[in-house]
LUMLOPA-244450 format. One record per residue: residue in one letter; x negated, z negated, y of N, C-alpha, C in turn. Coordinates in Angstrom, 2 decimals, decimal comma. Layout:
! residues N
+------+---------+---------+---------+---------+---------+---------+---------+---------+---------+
: type :      nx :      nz :      ny :     cax :     caz :     cay :      cx :      cz :      cy :
+------+---------+---------+---------+---------+---------+---------+---------+---------+---------+
:    A :       X :       Z :       Y :       X :       Z :       Y :       X :       Z :       Y :
...
+------+---------+---------+---------+---------+---------+---------+---------+---------+---------+
! end
This chain:
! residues 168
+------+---------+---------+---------+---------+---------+---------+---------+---------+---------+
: type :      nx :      nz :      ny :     cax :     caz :     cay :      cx :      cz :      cy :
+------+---------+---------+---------+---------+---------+---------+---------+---------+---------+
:    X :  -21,04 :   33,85 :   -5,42 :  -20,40 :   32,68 :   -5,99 :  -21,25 :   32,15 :   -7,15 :
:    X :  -21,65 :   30,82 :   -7,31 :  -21,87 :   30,06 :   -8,44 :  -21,34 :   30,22 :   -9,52 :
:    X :  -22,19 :   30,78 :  -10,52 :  -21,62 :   30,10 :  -12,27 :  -21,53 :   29,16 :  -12,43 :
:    X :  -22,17 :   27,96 :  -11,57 :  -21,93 :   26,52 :  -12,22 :  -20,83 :   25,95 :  -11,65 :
:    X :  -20,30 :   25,20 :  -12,52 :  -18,88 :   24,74 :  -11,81 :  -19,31 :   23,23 :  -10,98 :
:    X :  -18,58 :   23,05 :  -10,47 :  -18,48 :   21,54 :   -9,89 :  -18,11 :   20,53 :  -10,14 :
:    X :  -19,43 :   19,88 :  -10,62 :  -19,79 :   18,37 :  -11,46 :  -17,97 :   17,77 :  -11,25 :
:    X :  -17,57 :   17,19 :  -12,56 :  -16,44 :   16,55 :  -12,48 :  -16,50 :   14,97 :  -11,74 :
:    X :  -17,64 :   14,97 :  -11,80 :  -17,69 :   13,25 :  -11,02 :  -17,20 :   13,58 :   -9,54 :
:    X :  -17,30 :   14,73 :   -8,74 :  -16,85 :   15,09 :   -7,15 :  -15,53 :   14,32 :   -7,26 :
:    X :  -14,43 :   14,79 :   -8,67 :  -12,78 :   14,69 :   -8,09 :  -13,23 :   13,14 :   -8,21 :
:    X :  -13,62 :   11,98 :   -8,32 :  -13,98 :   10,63 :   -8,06 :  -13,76 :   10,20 :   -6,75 :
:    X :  -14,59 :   10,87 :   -5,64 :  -14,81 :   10,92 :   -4,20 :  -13,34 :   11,19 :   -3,70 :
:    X :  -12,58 :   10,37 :   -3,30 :  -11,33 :   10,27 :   -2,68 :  -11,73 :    9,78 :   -1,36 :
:    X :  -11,10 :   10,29 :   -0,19 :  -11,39 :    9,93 :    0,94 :  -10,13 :    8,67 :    1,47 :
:    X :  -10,17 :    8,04 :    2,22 :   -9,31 :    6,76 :    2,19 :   -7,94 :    7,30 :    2,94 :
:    X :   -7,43 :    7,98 :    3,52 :   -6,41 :    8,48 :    3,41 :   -5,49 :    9,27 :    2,53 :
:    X :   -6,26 :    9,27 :    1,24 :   -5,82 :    9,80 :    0,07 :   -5,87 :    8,95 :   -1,06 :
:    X :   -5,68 :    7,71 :   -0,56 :   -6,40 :    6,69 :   -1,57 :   -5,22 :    6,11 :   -2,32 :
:    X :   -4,27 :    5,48 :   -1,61 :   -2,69 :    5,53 :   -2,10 :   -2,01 :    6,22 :   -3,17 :
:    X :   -2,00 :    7,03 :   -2,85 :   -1,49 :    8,37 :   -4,04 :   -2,51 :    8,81 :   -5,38 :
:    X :   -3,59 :    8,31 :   -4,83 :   -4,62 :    8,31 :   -5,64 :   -4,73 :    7,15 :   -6,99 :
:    X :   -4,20 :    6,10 :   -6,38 :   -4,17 :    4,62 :   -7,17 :   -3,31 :    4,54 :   -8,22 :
:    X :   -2,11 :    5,63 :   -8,23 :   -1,11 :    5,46 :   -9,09 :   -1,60 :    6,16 :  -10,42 :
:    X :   -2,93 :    6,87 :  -10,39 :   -3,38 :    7,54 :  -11,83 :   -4,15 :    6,38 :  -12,66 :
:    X :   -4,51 :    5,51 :  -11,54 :   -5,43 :    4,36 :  -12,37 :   -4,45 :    3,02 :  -13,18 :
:    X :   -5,37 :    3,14 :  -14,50 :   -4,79 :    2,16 :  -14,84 :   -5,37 :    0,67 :  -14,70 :
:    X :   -4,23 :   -0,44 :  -14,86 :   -4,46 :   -2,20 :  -14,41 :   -5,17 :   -2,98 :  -15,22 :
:    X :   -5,25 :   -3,41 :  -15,42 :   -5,74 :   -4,56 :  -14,10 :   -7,01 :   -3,65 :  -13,05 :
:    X :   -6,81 :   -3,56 :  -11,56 :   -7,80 :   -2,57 :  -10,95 :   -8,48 :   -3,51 :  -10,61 :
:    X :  -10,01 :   -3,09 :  -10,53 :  -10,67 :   -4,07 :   -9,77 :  -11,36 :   -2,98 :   -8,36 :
:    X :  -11,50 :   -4,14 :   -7,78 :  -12,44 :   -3,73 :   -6,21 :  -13,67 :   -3,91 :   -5,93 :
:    X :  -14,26 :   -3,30 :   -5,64 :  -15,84 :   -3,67 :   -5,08 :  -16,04 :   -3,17 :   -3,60 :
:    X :  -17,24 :   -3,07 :   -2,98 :  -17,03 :   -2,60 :   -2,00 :  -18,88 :   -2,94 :   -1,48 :
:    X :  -19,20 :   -2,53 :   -0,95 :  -20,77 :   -2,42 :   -0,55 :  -21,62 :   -1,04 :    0,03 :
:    X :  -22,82 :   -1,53 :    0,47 :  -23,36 :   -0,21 :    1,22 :  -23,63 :    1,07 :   -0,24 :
:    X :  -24,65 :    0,28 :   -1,12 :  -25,29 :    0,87 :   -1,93 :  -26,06 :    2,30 :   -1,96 :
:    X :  -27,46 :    1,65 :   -0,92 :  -28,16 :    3,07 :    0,21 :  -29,03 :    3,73 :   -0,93 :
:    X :  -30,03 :    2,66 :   -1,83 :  -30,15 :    2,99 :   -2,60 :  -30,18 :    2,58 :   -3,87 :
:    X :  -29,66 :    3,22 :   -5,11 :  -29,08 :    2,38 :   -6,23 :  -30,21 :    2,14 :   -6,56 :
:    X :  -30,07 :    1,04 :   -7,32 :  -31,44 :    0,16 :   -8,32 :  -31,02 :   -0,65 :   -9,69 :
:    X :  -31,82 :   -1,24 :  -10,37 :  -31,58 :   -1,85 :  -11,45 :  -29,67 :   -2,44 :  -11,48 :
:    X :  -30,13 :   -3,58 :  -10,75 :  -29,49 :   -4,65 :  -10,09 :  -28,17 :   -4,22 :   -9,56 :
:    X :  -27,97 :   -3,08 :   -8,71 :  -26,69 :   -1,94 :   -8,79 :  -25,92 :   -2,08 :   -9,56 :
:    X :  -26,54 :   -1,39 :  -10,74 :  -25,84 :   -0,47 :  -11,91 :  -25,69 :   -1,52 :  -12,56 :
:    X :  -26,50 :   -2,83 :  -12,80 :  -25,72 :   -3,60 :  -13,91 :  -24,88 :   -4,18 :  -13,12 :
:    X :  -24,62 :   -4,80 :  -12,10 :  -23,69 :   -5,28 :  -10,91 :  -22,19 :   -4,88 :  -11,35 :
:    X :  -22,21 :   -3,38 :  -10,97 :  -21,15 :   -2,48 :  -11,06 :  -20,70 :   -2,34 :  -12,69 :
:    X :  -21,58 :   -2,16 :  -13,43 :  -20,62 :   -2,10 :  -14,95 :  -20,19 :   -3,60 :  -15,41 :
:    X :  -20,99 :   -4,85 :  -14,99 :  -19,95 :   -5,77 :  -15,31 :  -18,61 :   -6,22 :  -14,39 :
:    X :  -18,43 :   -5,54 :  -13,45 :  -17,34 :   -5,86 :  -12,00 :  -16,40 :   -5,03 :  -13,15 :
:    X :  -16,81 :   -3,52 :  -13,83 :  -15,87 :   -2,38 :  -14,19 :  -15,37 :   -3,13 :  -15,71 :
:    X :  -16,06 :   -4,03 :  -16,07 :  -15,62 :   -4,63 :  -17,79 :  -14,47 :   -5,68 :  -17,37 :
:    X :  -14,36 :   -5,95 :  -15,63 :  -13,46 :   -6,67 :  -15,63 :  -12,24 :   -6,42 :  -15,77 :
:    X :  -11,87 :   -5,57 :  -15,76 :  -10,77 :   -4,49 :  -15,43 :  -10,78 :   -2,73 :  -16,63 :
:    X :   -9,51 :   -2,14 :  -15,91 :   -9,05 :   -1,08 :  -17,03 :   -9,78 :    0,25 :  -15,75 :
:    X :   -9,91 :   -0,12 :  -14,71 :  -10,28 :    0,78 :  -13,73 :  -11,32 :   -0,20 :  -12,20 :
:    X :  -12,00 :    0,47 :  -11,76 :  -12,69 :    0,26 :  -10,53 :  -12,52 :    1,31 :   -9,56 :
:    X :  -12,71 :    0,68 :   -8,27 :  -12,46 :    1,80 :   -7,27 :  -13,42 :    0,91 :   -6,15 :
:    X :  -14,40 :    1,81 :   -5,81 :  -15,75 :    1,20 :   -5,35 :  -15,61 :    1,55 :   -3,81 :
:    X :  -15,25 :    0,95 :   -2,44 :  -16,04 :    1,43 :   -1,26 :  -16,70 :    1,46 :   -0,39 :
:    X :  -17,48 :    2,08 :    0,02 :  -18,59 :    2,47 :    0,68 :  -18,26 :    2,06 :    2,26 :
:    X :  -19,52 :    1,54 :    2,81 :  -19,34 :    0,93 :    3,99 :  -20,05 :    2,75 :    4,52 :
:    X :  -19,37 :    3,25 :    5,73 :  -19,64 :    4,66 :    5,96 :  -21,03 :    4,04 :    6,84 :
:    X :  -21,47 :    4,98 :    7,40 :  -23,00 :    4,86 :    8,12 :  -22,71 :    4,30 :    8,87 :
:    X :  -22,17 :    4,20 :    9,89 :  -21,97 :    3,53 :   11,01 :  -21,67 :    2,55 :   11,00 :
:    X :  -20,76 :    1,73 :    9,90 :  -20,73 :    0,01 :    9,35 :  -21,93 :    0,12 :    8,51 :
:    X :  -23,01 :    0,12 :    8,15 :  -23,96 :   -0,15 :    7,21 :  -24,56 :   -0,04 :    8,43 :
:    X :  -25,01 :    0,56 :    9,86 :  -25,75 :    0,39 :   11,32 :  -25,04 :   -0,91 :   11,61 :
:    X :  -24,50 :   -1,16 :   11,61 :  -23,68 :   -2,70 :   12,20 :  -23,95 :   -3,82 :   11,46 :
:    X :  -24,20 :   -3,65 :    9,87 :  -24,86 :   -4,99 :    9,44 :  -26,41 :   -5,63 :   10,16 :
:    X :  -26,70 :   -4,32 :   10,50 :  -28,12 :   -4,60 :   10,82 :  -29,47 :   -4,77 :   10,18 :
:    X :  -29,08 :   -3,83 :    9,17 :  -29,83 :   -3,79 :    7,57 :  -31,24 :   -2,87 :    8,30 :
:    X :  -31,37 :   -2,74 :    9,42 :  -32,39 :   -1,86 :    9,92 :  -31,90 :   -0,67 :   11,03 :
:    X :  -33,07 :   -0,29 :   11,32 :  -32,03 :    1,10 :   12,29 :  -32,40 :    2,43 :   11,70 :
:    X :  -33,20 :    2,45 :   10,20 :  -33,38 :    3,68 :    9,43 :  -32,32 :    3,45 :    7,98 :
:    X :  -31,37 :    2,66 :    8,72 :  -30,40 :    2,43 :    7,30 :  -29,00 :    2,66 :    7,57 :
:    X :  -28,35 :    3,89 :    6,95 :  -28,83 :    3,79 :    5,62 :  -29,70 :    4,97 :    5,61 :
:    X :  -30,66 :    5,08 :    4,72 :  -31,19 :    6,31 :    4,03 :  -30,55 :    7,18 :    3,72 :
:    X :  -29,50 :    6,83 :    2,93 :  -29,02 :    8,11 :    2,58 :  -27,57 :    8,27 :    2,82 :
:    X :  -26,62 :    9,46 :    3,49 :  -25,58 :    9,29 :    3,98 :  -24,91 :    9,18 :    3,22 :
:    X :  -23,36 :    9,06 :    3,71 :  -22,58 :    8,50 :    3,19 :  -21,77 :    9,57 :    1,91 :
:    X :  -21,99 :   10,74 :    2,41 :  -21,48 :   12,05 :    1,27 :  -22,12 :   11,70 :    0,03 :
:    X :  -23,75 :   11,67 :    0,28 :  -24,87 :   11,25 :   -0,71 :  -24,42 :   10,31 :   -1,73 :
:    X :  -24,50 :    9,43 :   -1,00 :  -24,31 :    8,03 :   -1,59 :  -22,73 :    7,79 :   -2,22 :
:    X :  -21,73 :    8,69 :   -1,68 :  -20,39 :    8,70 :   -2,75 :  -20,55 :    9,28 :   -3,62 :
:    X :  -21,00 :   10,55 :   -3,95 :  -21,55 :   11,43 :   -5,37 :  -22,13 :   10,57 :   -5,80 :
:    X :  -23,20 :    9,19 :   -5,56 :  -24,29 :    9,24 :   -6,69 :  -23,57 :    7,98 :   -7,15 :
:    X :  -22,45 :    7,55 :   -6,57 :  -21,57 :    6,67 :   -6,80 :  -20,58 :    6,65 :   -8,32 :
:    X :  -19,87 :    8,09 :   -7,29 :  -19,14 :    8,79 :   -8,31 :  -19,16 :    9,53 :   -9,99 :
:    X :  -21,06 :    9,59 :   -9,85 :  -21,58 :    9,90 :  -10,83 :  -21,38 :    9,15 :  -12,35 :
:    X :  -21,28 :    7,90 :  -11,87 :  -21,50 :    6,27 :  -12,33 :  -20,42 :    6,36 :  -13,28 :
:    X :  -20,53 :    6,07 :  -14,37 :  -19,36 :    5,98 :  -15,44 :  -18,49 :    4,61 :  -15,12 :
:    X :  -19,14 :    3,60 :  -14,58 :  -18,20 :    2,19 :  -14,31 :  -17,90 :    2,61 :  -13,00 :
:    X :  -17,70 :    3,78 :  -12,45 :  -16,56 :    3,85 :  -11,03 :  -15,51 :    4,80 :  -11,12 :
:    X :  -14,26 :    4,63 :  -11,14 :  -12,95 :    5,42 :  -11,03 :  -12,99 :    6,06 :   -9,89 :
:    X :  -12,96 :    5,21 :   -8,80 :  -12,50 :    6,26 :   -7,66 :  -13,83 :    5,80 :   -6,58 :
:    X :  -14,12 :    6,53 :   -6,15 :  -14,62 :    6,32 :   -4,77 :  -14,10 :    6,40 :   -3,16 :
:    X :  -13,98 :    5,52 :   -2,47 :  -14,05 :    5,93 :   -1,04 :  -14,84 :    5,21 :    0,45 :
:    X :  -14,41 :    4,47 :    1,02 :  -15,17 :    4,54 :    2,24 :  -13,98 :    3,76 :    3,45 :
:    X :  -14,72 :    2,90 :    3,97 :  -14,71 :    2,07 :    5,17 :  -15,19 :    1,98 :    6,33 :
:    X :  -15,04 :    2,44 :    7,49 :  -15,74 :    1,95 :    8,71 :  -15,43 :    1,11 :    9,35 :
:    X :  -14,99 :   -0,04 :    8,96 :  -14,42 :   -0,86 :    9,53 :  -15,90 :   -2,25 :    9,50 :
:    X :  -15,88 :   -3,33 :    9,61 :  -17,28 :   -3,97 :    9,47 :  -16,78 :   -4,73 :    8,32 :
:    X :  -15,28 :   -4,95 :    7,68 :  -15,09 :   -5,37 :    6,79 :  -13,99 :   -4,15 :    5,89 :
:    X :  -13,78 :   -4,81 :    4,62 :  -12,85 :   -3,71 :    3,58 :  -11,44 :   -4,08 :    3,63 :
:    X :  -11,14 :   -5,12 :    4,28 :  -10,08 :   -6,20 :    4,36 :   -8,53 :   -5,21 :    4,20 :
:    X :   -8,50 :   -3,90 :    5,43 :   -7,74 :   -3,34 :    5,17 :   -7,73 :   -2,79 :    4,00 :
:    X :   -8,48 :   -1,75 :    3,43 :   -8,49 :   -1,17 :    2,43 :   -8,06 :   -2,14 :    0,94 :
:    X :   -8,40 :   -3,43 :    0,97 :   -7,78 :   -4,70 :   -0,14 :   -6,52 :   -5,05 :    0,05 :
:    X :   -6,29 :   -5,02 :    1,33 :   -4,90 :   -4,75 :    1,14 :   -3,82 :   -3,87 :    0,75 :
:    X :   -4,41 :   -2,32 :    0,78 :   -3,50 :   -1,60 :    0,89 :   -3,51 :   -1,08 :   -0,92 :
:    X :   -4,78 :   -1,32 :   -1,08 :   -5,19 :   -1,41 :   -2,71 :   -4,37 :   -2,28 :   -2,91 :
:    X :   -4,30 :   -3,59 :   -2,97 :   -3,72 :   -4,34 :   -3,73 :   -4,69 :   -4,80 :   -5,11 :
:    X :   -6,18 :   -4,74 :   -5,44 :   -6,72 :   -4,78 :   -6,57 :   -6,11 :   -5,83 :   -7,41 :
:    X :   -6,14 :   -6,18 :   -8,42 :   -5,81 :   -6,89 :   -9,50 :   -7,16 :   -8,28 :   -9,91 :
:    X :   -7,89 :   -7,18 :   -9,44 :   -9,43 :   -8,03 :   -9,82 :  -10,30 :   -7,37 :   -8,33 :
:    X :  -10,82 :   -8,57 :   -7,87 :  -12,26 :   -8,38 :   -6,63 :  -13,27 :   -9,14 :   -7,07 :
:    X :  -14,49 :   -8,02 :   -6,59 :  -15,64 :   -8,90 :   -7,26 :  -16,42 :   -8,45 :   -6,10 :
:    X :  -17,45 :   -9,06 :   -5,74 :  -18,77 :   -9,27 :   -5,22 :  -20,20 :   -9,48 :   -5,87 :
:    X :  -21,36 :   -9,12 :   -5,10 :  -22,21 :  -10,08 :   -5,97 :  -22,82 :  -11,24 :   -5,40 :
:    X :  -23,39 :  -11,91 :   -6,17 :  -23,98 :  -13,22 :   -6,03 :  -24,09 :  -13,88 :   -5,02 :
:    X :  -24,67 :  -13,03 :   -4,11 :  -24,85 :  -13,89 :   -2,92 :  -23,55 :  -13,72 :   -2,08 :
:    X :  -22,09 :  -13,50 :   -2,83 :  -21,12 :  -14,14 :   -1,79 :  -20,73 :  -15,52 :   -2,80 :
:    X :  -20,28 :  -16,52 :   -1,87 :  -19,25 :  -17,56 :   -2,59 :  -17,82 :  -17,30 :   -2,40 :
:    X :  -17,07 :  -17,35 :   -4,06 :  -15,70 :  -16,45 :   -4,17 :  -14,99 :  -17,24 :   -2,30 :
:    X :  -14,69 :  -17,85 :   -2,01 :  -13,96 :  -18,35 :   -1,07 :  -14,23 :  -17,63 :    0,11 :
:    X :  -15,62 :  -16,97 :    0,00 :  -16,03 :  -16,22 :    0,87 :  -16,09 :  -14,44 :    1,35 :
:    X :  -15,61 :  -14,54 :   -0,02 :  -15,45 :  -13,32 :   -0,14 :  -14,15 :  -12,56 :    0,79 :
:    X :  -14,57 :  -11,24 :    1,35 :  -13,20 :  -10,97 :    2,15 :  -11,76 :  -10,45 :    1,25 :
:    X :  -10,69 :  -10,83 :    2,16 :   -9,17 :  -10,39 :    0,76 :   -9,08 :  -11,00 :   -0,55 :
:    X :  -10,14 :  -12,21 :   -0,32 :   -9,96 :  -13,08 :   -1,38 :   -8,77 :  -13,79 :   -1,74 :
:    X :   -8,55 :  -14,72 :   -0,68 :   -7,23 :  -15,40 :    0,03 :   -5,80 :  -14,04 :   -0,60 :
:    X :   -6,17 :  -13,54 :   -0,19 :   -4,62 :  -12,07 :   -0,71 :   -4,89 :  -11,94 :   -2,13 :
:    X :   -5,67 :  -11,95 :   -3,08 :   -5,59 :  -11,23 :   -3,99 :   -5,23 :  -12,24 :   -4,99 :
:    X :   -5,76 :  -13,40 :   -4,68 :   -5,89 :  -14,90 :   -5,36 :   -3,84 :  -15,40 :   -5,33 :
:    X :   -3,48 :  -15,12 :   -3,70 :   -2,11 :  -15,34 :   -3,77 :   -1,39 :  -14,84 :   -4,47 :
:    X :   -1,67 :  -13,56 :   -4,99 :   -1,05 :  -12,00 :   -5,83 :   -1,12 :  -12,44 :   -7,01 :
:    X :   -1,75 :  -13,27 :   -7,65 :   -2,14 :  -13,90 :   -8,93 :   -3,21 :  -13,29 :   -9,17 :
:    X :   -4,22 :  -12,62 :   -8,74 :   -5,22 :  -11,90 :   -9,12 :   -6,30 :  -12,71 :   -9,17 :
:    X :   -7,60 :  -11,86 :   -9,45 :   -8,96 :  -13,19 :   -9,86 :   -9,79 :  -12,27 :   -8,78 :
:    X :  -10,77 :  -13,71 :   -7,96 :  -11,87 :  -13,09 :   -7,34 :  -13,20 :  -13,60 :   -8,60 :
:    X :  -14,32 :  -12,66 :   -8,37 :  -15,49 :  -12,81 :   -8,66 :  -16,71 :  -13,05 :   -8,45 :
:    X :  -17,34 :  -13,54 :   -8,18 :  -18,85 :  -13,57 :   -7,52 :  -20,24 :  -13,41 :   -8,76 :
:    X :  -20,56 :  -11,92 :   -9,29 :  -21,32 :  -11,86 :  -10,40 :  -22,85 :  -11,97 :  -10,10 :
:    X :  -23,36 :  -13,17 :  -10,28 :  -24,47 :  -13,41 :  -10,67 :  -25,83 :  -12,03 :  -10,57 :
:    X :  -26,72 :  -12,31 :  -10,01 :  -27,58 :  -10,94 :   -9,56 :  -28,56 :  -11,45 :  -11,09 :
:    X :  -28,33 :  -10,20 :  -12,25 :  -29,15 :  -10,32 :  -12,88 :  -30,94 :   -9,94 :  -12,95 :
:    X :  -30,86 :   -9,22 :  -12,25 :  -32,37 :   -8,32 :  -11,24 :  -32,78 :   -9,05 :   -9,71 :
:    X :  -33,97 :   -8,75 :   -9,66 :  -34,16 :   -9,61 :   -8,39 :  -34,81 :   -8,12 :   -7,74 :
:    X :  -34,14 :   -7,56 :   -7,42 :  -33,93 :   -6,43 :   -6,82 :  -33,10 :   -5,75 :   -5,46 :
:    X :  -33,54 :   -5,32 :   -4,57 :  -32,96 :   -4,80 :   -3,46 :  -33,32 :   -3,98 :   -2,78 :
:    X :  -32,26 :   -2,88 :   -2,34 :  -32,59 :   -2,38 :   -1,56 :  -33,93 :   -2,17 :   -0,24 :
:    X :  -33,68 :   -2,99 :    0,19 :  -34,58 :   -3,55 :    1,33 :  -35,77 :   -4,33 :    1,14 :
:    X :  -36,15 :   -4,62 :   -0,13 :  -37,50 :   -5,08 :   -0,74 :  -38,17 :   -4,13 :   -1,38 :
:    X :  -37,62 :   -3,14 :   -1,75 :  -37,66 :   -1,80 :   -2,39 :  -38,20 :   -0,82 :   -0,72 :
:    X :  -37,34 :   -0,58 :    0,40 :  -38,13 :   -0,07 :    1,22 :  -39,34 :   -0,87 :    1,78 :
:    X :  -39,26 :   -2,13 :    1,82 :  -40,29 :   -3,33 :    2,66 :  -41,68 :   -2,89 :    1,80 :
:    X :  -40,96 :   -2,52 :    0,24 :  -42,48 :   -2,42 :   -0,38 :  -43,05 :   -0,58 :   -0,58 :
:    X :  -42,07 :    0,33 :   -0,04 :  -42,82 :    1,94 :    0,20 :  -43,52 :    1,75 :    1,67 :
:    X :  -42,81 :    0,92 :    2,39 :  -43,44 :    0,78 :    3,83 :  -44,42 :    0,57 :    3,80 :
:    X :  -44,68 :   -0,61 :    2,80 :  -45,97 :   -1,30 :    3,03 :  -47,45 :   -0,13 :    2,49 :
:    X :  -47,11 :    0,41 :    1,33 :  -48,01 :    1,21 :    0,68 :  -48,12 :    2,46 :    1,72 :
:    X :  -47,07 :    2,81 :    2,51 :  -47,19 :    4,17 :    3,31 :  -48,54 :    3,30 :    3,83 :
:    X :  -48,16 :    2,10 :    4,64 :  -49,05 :    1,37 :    5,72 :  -50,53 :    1,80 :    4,85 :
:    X :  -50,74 :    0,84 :    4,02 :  -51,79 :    0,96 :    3,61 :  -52,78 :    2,03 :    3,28 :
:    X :  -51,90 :    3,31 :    2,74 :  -52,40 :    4,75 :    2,25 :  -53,18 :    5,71 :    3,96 :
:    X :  -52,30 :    4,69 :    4,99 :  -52,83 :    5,58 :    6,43 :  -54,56 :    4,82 :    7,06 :
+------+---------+---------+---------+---------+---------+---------+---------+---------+---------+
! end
């Protein structure tokens, strides 16, 4: 057995059938996010702590591997699975809870949340955003935060690809 105990960011990682019972520890106004996030970057982390200043709590989820294969973000994406990528989630001081979607949208999961506050980034327009329409009726606010980094995922692998290319 381990002396080291187990990082407190794990109890974060809520799986979505536990997500309900889970919501009643957080306090309101909640906000929602929801995205692959294969690998974090600048642009991430400031993303996510201004979505979390909107609100008293965030609860972030993860598109599971098999919806992040369906965007079509590549067929080596995501990089890193979905266990991975909820810990390094969970790690994150601007995320309350973590969980997870396989659906190609979060639509259920916004509903059953109920968030107070939804945010996106930049490149959605709020009208466009999914469970917008529900949350907006609820009296709640959607968001669309501005990409302060010109940073991504996928420009980030386009540019190790390229140097692998070159180094062979």
């Amino acid at each position: 057995m381990s002396p080291y105990a187990t990082p407190d960011f794990e109890s974060k990682i809520c799986p979505p059938e536990q997500l309900l019972e889970r919501l009643n520890d957080l306090p309101r106004p909640l906000v929602f996010t929801n995205g692959c996030f294969d690998i974090l970057h600048r642009g991430h982390v400031t993303y996510l702590a201004q979505a979390r200043a909107l609100g008293a709590a965030m609860v972030v989820a993860l598109n599971t591997d098999a919806s992040v294969r369906r965007q079509g973000k590549g067929d080596d994406r995501p990089i890193n699975p979905l266990e991975n990528r909820a810990a390094v989630m969970a790690a994150l001081a601007a995320c309350d809870l973590v969980t997870w979607f396989d659906a190609d949208t979060p639509l259920d999961l916004i509903l059953a949340v109920r968030p107070d506050v939804l945010v996106k980034g930049g490149d959605w327009a709020p009208d466009k955003i999914v469970g917008s329409a529900d949350v907006l009726a609820r009296g709640g606010s959607v968001h669309s935060i501005p990409f302060l980094f010109d940073t991504s995922t996928t420009a980030t692998l386009k540019k190790i690809r390229a140097q692998d290319e070159a180094s062979r």
